[in-house]
C-alpha positions in Angstrom: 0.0 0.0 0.0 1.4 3.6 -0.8 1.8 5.4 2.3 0.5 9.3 1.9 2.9 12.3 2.2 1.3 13.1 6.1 2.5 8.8 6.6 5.5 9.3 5.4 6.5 12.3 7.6 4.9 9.9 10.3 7.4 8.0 10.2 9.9 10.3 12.0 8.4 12.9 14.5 7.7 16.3 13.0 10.2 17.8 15.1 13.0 15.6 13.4 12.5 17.2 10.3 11.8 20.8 11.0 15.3 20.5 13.1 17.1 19.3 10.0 15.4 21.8 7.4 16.0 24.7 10.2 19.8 23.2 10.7 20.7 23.1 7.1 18.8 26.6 6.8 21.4 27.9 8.7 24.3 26.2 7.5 23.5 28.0 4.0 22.6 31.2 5.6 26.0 30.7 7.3 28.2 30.4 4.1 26.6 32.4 1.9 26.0 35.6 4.5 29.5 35.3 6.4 32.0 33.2 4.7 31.2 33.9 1.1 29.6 37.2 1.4 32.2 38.4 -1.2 33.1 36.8 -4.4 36.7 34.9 -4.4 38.6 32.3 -5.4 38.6 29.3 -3.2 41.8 28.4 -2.4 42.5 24.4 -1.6 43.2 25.2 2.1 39.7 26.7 2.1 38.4 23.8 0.1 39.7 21.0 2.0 38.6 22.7 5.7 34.9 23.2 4.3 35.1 19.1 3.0 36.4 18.4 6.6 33.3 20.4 8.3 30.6 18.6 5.8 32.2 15.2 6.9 31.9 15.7 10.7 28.7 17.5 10.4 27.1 14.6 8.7 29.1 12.1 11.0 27.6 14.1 14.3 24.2 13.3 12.5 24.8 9.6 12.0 26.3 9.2 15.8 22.6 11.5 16.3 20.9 8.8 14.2 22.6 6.2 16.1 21.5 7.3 19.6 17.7 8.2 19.0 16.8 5.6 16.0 18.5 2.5 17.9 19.1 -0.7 15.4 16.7 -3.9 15.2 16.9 -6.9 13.6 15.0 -5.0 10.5 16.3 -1.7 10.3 19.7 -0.2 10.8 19.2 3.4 10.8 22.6 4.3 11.4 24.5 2.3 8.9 21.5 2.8 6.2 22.6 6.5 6.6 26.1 6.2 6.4 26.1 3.7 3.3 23.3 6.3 2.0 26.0 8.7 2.4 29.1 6.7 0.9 26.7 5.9 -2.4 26.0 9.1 -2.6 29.2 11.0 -2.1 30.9 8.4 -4.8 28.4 9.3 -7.1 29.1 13.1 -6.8 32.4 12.7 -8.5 30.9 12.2 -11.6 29.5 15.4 -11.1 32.2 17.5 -10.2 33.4 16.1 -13.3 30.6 17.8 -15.7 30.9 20.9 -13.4 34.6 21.4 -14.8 33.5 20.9 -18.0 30.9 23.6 -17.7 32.9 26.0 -15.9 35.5 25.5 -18.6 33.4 25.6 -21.5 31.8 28.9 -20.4 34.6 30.6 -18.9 33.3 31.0 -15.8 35.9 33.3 -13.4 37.2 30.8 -10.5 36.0 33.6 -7.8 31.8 33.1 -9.2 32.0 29.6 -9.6 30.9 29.5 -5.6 28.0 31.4 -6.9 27.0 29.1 -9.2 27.0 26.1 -6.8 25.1 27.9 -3.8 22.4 28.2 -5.9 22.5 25.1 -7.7 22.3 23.1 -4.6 19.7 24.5 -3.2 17.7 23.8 -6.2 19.0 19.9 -6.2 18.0 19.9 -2.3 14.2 20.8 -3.5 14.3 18.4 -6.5 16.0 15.8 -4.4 13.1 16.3 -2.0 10.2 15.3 -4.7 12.9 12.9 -6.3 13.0 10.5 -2.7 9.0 10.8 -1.7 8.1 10.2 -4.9 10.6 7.2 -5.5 9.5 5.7 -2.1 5.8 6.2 -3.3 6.3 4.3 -6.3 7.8 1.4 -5.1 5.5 1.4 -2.0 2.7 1.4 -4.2 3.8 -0.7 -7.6 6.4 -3.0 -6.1 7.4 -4.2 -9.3 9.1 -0.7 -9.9 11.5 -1.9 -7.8 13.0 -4.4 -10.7 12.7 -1.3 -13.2 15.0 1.0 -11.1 17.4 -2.2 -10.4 17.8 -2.9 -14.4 18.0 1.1 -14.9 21.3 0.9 -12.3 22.6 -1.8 -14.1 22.2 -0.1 -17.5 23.9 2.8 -16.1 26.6 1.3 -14.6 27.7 -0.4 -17.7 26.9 2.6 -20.0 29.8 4.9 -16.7 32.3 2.2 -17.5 32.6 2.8 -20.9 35.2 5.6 -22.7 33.4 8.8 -22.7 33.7 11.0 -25.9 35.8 14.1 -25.4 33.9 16.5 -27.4 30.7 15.6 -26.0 29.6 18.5 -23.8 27.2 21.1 -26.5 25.1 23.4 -23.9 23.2 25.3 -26.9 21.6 21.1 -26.5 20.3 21.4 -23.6 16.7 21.4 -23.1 17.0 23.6 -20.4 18.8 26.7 -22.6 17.0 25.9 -25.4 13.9 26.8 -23.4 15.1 30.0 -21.8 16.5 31.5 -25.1 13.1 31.0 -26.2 11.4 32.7 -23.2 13.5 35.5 -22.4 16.9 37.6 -24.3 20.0 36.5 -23.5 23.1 38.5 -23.2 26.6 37.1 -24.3 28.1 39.2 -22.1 28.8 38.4 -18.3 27.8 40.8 -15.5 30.4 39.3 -13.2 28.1 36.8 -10.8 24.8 38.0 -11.7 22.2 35.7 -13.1 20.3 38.8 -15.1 21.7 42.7 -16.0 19.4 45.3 -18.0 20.7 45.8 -21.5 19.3 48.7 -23.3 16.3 49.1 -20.1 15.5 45.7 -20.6 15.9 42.7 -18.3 18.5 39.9 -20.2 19.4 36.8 -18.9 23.5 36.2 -18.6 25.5 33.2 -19.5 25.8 32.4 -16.0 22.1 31.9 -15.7 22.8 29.4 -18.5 25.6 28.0 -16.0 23.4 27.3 -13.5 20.6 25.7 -15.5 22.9 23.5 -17.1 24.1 22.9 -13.3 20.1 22.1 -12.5 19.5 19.7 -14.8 22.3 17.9 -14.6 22.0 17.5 -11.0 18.7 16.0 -12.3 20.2 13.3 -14.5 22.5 12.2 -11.7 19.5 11.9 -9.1 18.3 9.6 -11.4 20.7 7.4 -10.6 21.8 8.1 -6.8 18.6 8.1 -5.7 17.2 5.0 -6.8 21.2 3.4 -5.3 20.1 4.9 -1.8 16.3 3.1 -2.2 18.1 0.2 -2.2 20.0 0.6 0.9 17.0 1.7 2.8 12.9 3.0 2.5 13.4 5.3 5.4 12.8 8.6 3.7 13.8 10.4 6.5 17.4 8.7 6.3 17.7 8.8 2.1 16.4 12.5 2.5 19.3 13.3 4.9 22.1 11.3 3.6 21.7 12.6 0.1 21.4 16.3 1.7 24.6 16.2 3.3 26.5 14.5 0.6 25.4 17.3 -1.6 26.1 20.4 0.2 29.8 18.8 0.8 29.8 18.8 -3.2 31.1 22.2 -3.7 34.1 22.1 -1.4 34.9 18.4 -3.3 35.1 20.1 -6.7 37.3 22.9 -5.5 39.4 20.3 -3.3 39.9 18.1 -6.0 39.7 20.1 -9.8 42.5 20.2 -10.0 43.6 16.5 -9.6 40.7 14.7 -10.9 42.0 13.6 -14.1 44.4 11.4 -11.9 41.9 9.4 -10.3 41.4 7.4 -13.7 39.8 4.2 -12.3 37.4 5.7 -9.9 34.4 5.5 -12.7 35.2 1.8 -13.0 34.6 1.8 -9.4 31.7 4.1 -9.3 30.2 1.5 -12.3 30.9 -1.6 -10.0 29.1 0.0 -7.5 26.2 1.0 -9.3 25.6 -2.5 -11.1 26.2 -3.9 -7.4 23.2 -2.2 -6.0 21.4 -2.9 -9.7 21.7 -6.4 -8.7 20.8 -5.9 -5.1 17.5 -4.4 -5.8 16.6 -7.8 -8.7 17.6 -10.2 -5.9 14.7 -9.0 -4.5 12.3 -11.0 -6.7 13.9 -14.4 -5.2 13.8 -12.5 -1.8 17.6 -13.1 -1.0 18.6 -10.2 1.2 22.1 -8.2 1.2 22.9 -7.1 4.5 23.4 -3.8 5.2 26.9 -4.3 6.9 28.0 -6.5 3.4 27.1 -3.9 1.1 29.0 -1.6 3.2 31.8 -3.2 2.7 31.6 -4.0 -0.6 30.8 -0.6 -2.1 34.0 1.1 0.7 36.2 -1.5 -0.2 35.6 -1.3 -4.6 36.2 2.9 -3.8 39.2 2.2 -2.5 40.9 0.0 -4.7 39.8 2.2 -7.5 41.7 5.1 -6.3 44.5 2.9 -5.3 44.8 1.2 -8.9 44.5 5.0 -10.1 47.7 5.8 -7.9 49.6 3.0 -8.3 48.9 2.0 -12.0 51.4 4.1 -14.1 50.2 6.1 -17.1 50.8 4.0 -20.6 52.8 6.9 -22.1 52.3 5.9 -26.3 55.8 5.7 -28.5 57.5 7.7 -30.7 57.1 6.7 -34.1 
């Protein structure tokens, strides 16, 4: 039976969530207000020390999780939300991925790329919202959906692992700048970090609005995947809500942490593919009802992570011959 928005929010005391919508509230209010209130390049000091406060922000919330949703012999709360979290956080790196390419394609000044990620994560935390209850929903409802999402993974997972085109990336493709050059003027000019400037008296949409759709939307097409990975792990919305959230407002200090050494981590979407065609699997086991548990998956997906990175460090680059 499909459990109504009210039952789902049943589930966890109302209090829970107001808390962690109020928290993460202020968090933004925080970075945006005081430590970003002017536009600048983040160094990799800076970078690193925001990845570090993410991390034991969202472990504080798991020991939280750990002490006021105590484990049964059904549910796991704590380790749902920290494998939630590892799923998640792996699949970001494909993402910082496409936001180089974007920045680089447009230009984009190092000091307003912050911009462009405040604002794009808090529109991935509202589609990420409708993205979980309506995923939950679903599968609560048609339970067969379940098999669909599984065989989606696995597609997915085999279509990471394979070489990716270089020239690839068009943006004048995607549906989402197609459809605001049709509904409003666009300027080719940038007005430093603003999303809109008046050219002429009249109100023009700037490249880096295009930035940040492009950002939207492709936050879109990874949910697609990350989401459905997390489902799989657990149906406590309340823990996929809040492990997603807090793996993806630790995105932007990943991309500016790492950049700049991304390229040499050339395994990790072999890694990110065994992973995803793991879960894939995990969800079809379902229809024989064999169960994964939560502490083997775990491992599974921390331990593939790591040796991807390691085979990445350790695996020399095949530097071609001289003719």
């Amino acid at each position: 039976m499909s459990l109504p928005l009210a039952a789902m929010f049943s589930a966890m005391p109302w209090w829970a969530w107001a808390g962690f919508l109020v928290f993460i509230t202020a968090m933004l209010a925080l970075d945006l207000g005081v430590f970003n209130r002017k536009a600048h390049e983040v160094s990799l000091k800076e970078a690193l020390t925001w990845c570090g406060v993410w991390f034991a922000l969202a472990m504080a919330f798991n020991l939280l999780v750990a002490l006021k949703m105590p484990a049964t012999e059904a549910s796991k709360p704590a380790l749902e939300f920290f494998t939630g979290y590892l799923i998640e956080l792996c699949l970001s790196v494909d993402n910082v991925f496409v936001f180089i390419v974007i920045f680089q394609y447009f230009r984009v000044e190092p000091r307003y790329q912050h911009r462009v990620l405040f604002w794009g994560i808090i529109g991935a935390v509202v589609m990420r919202a409708i993205f979980i209850f309506a995923g939950v929903s679903l599968i609560n409802k048609f339970h067969w959906i379940i098999y669909v999402f599984g065989a989606f993974l696995i597609y997915t997972g085999i279509k990471l692992a394979q070489p990716k085109k270089e020239d690839g990336f068009d943006p004048e493709k995607n549906p989402a700048v197609k459809l605001a050059r049709k509904v409003m003027p666009v300027t080719n000019q940038f007005d430093g970090g603003n999303f809109f400037t008046r050219v002429g008296g009249k109100l023009h949409a700037t490249p880096m609005f295009l930035v940040l759709l492009i950002v939207e939307t492709t936050d879109v097409m990874f949910a697609l995947d990350s989401i459905p990975a997390v489902i799989a792990i657990t149906r406590n919305e309340f823990i996929i809500f809040t492990s997603n959230i807090f793996a993806i407002l630790g995105l932007r200090s990943l991309y500016f942490a790492v950049s700049g050494v991304m390229k040499l981590f050339r395994f990790i979407n072999i890694g990110l593919s065994v992973i995803l065609v793991f879960v894939g699997c995990k969800m079809l086991a379902t229809y024989f009802s064999f169960h994964v548990p939560i502490g083997w998956s775990l491992s599974f997906i921390a331990t593939v992570l790591a040796a991807s990175i390691l085979a990445s460090v350790l695996i020399p680059v095949k530097v071609p011959k001289s003719p």
